[in-house]
N, C-alpha and C positions, 0 to 999 in steps of 0.2 A: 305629540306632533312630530313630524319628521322636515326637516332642513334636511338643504342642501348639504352638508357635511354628513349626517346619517346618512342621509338616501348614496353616499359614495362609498359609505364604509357597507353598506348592505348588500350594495354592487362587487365592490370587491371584497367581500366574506363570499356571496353565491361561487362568484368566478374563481376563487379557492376552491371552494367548497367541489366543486364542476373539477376543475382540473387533475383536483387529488382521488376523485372515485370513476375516472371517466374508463377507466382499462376495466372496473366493475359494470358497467355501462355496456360496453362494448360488446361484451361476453354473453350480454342478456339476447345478444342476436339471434333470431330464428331458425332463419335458412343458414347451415350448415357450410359453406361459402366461407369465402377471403369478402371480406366488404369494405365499404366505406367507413362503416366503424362508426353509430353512432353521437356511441360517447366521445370520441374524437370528432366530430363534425360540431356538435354543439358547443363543446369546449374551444374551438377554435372562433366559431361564431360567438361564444359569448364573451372569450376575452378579448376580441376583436373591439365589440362596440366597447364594455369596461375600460378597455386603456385610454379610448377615445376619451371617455366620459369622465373617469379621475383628472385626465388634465386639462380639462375642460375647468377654464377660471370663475366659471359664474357660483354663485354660491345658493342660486333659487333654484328648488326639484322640478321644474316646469322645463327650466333650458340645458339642464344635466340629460334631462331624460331624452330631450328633443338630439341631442349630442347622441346619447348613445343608441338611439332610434336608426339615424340614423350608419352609426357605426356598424350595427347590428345587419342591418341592410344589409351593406357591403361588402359585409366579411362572413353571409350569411353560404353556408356550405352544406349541401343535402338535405333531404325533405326537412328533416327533426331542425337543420340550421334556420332554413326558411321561416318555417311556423314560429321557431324561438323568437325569430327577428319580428315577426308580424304582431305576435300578443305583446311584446314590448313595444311596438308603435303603436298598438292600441291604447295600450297602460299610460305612454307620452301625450296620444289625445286626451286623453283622461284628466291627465293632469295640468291639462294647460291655462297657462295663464295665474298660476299656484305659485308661490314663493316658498309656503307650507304645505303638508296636508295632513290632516287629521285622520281618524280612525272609518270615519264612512267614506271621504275623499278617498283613500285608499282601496276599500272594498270595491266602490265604484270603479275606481281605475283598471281593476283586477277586469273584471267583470266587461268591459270595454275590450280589453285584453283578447278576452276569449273570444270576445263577438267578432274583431277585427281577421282574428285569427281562420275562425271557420268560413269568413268571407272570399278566403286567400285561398282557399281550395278548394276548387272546382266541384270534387266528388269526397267530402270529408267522408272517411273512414272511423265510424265507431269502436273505442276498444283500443284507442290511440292518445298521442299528449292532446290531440285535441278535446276528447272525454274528461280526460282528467282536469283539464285547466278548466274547463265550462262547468262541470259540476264542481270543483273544490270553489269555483268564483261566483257561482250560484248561491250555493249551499252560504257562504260566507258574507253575501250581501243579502240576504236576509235573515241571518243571525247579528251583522250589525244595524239592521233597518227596525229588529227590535230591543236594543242594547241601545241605554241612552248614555250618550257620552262615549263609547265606545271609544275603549286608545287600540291604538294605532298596533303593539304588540299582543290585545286580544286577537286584533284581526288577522295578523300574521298566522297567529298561531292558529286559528280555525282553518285559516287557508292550506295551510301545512297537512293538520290533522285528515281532510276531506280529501285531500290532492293520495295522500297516503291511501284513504281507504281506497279512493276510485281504481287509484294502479292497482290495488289488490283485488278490485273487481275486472279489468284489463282482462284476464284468460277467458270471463264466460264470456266477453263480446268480440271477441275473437277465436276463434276455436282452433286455429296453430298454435296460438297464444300457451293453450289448457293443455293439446297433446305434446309440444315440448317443455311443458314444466315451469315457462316463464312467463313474468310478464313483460309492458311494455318499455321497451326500451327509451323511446322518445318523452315516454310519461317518467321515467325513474331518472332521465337527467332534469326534467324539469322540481319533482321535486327535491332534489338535490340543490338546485340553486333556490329554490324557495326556503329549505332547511339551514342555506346558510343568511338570508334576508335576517329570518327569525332571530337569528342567532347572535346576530348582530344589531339588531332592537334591543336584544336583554342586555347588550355590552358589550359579546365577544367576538369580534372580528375572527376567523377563523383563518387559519393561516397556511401555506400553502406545508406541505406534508415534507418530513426529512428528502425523501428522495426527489423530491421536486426541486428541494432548495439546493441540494449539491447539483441536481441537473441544471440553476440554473448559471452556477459559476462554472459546467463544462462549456453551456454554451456561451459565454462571456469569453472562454478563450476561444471556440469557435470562431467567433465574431473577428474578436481580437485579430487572429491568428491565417483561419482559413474558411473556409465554407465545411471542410471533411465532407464528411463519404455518408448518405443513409445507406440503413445498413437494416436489412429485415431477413428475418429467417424463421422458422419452424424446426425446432426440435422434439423427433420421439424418444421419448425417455426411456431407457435399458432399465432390464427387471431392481436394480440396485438405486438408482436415481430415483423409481420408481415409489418406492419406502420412504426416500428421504429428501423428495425436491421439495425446496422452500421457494414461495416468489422472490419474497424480500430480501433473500439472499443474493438470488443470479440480480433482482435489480438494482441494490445496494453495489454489487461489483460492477456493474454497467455505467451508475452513477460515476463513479471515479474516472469512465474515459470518455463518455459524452453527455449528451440531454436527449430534450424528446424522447423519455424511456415510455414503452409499454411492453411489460410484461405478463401475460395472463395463461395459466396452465386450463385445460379443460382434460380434464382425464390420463391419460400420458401421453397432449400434444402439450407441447409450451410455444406461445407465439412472443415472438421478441423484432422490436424495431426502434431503433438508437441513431443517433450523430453522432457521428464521433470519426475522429483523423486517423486513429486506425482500427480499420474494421475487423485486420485479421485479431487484435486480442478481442474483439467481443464473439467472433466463430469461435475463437480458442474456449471462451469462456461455455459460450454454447454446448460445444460437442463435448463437456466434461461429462453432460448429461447423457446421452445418448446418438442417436444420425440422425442426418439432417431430410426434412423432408422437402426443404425446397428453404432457396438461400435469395436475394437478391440485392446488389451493393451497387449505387448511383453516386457517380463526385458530383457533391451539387458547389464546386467552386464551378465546374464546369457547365453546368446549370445558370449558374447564375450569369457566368461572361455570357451566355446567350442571350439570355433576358435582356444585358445591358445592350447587346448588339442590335439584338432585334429592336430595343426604345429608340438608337439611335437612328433606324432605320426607318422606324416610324416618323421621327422630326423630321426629315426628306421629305417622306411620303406626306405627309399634310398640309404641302405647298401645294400639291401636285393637286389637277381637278377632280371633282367626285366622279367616281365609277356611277357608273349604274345600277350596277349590283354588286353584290358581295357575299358571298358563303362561308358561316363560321362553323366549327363543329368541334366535339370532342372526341381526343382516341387516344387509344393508349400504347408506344408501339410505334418504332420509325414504319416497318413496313405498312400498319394501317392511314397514318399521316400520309404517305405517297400515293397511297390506292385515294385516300380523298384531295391531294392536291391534283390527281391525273383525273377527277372529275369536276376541273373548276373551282374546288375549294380553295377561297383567296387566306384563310388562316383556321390552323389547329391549334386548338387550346389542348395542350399535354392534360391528359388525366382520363376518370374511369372509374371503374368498381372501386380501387383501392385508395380515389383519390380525386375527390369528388371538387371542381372546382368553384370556386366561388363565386359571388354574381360581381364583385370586383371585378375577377378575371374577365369576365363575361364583355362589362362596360367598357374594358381598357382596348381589349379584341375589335370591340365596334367603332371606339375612336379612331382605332388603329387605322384601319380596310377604308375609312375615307367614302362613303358609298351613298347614295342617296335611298336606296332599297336594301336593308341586311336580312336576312333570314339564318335563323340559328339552329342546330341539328344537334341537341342534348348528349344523344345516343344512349340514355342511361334513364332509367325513370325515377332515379335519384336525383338526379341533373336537371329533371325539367322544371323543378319551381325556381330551380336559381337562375336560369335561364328566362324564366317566363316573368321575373320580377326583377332583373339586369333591362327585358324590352320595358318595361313601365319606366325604369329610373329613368330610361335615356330618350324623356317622352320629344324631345325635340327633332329626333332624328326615326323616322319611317323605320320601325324594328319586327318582323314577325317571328315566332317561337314554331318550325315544324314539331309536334313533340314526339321525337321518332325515343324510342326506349330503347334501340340495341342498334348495335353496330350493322346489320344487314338491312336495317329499315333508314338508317342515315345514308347507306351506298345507293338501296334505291332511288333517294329519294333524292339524290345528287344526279342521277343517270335522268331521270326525267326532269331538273332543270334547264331552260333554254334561256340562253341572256336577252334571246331576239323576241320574246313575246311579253306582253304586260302581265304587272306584279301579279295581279288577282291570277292573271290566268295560270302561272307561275306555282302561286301556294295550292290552288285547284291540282295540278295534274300531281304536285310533292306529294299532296295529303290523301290523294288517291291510291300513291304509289308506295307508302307503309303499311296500307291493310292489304297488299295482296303476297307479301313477303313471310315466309314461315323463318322463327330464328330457333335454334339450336346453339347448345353450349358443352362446353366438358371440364368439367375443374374440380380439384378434387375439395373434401372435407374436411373441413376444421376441426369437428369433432365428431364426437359416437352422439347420435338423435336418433328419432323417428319420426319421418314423415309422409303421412296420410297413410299409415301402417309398416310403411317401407322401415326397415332399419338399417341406418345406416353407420360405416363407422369411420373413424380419423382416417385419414388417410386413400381412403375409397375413391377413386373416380364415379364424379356424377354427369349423366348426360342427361340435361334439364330444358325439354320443350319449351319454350315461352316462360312460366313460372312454374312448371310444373317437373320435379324430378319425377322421370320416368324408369331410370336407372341406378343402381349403385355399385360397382364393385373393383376388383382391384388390378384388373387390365384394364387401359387407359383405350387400347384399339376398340377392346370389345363393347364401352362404353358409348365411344362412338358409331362403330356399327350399328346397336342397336337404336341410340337414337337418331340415327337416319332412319331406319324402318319406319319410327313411329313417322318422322316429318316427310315423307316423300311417300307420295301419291300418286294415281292413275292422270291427275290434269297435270303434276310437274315434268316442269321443261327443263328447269336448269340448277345444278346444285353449285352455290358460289363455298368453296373450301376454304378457310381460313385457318393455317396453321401457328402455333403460339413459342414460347420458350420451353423449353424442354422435350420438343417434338423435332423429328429429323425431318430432312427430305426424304430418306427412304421409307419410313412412318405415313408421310402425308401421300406419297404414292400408294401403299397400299392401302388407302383407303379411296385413293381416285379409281384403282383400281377393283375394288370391291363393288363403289359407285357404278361403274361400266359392268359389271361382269350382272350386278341381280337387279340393272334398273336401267340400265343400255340409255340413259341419258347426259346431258352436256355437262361437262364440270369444270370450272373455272378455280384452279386451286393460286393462293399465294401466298406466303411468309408474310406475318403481318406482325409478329417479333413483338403480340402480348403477352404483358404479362398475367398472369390468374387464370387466364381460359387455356387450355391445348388445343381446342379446335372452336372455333368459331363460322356456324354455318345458317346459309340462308339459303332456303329454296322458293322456287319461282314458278 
């Protein structure tokens, strides 16, 4: 049987278990991209609802689970967070009304899990954690439906066993999956946190890894002390570091001046992102290695005075009467934030590719705006289940999700907003105005892949249609150049240019100028001061 005391130490073995391999997680990433990360997404979403649920005083698995259901929710971050949240609200229906649960109680719940889950998305993708969680909770409640008496640690361990083989079948029902080598990401953190359930049935609570636990007495002084500085960089390793870079070395010394470490080498890039008060000894530490291929340092003390300004600003504001409307959206980037407040957008939630926010974030933004009608603008198709499941939590207030996936389909869809006409008519002319927008990106790679024969390698500029790189190589103009060709056509009117970090004004003009010279059409360029993309473009 499992109690309430199991079922917390099983929670907190996964959420070990999840924090300590999530930078192996991360790396199992496809597209060749800076991403959200989603061994970081779920690790954040899943010790989200855990912390909830450990101090949670009840001591029956019915109202731990319903705790951290809901925790889960909240703190639920990027597609893989989402889904994680939803098969654990399934598993909590499962289990309701339980003070125990035995070895079939358990499978059942699993099994609920997976059904809740695939309910949660719209268009389920085979060849994902949704695959795996459906066949490992299949396959395992009908092994315990013929198993009499079944405990509770067979059925882990079936669930474990199945969850393993499915991700190892992941590459043939995906087939990026097969030609990059991996399998699923969102599948290998789930059974990651299932391996440490297990693990924690037999007795042993799994415990969080040397460098997590020094990370988390740097952030203790953090806390203590100050917010420090995140601090993210990319180092290529020189032919000598080459031979002899160790992770656990650069992260072992990282450990000693902040938290939040990830460290992970893919061939001779090494990607490194830290807290810590100073950032220049963790560069220092970096370029022992080799140069840098892109560096980026945020005081989040100064971060945070914001936050607090801005809550103060909200308790004002929620005297005040409801608008009528209100426009949320995400972006990453003082200049993209100005381009959507000079369209009416009443709040930007900071984040993006690299930083995907939560449906917490989401809820707080809509308390905030005070409005009778909100509509929220994702910009990320990462973003939109946490967005689309922030509008259900906050079923009392009128919320619609436009699911715009990139930054030119959010500007659209802002520009065809009018406050003066009704809601419906509203989301009609928004949802009109994402499919007739082409987006365009430029940013470089992670790593050396191949995709859809293309080879690509570290450091290469990619200019990537929609999802599709069209491009690879190592001028960042020329990347863009050509992917304008592919997106601009005989019916385009107008190219919106969006310039990022690392890109100059005299950069972003010759490409205005190129625009004019082989397509004699209208171009709207601006600083938009993202990070991870050099050019961000949408034609019209």
């Amino acid at each position: 049987m499992i109690n309430g005391l199991l079922f917390k130490q099983m929670l907190e073995s996964g959420a070990n278990n999840l924090t300590n391999k999530f930078p192996e997680i991360d790396a199992l990433n496809v597209f060749p991209v800076p991403d959200g990360d989603t061994g970081t997404n779920m690790s954040l979403t899943f010790n989200a609802g855990v912390k909830d649920a450990l101090s949670c005083g009840s001591e029956n698995v019915c109202e731990i689970a319903k705790v951290l259901s809901k925790g889960l929710l909240m703190g639920a971050r990027g597609n893989s967070g989402v889904i994680t949240s939803q098969i654990f609200r399934g598993l909590a229906q499962g289990v309701e009304g339980m003070n125990e649960i035995n070895g079939f109680q358990l499978a059942n719940a699993l099994v609920n899990g997976s059904r809740v889950a695939y309910k949660a998305v719209m268009r389920p993708v085979e060849g994902t954690i949704l695959t795996v969680v459906r066949e490992a909770a299949d396959y395992t409640y009908a092994f315990a439906s013929q198993t009499a008496d079944v405990s509770c640690e067979a059925v882990m361990d079936k669930m474990v066993e199945e969850a393993i083989e499915s991700l190892k079948r992941t590459p043939e029902l995906l087939p990026v999956l097969k030609e990059v080598g991996v399998v699923d990401s969102g599948g290998a953190g789930l059974v990651t946190i299932l391996q440490g359930f297990a693990s924690a049935i037999k007795g042993t609570v799994i415990e969080l890894s040397k460098q997590q636990g020094d990370s988390e007495v740097a952030g203790a002084a953090l806390e203590s002390e100050e917010f420090g500085y995140c601090t993210e960089f990319i180092v290529r390793l020189d032919d000598t570091a080459r031979m002899s870079f160790q992770e656990h070395v650069l992260r072992d010394a990282l450990a000693n001046i902040g938290n939040s470490i990830v460290c992970v080498q893919d061939e001779d890039i090494v990607k490194v992102h830290v807290h810590t008060l100073t950032p220049g000894e963790a560069l220092n530490l970096g370029q022992r290695y080799g140069e840098f291929v892109k560096l980026k340092i945020e005081n989040m003390q100064e971060q945070h005075e914001n936050i607090m300004t801005n809550a103060a600003k909200a308790e004002k504001e929620a005297d005040k009467p409801k608008a009528k409307y209100a426009l949320i959206t995400v972006a990453a980037g003082e200049g993209l934030a100005q381009m959507f407040k000079e369209l009416r957008v009443d709040h930007v939630i900071s984040g993006g590719q690299t930083m995907n926010p939560s449906t917490e974030d989401f809820v707080e933004a809509i308390k905030k705006v005070n409005a009778e009608n909100v509509i929220l603008l994702p910009n990320n198709s990462n973003i939109v289940l946490a967005a689309q499941q922030a509008a259900d939590v906050m079923e009392d207030y009128n919320v619609h999700v436009i699911p715009t996936k990139t930054i030119p389909q959010g500007l659209s869809a802002c520009i065809m907003f009018n406050p003066d006409v009704e809601f419906d008519i509203n989301l009609a002319e928004m949802n009109d105005a994402i499919t007739l927008v082409k987006t365009g990106q430029v940013t470089y790679a992670i790593k050396d892949t191949t995709f859809e024969g293309m080879e690509i390698k570290a450091g290469d500029y990619m200019g990537i249609k929609e999802k599709d790189i069209i491009i690879s190589t190592k001028d960042k103009l020329e990347a863009t150049k050509k992917l304008l060709d592919a997106l601009v056509d005989a019916d385009s009117e107008i190219v919106t240019l969006i310039y990022g970090e690392g890109v100059d004004e005299a950069q972003a003009q010759e490409i205005v100028q190129y625009i004019d010279d082989t397509y004699g059409i209208e171009v709207e360029v601006n600083n938009g001061q993202q990070p991870v993309y050099s050019f961000i473009i949408g034609v019209e």
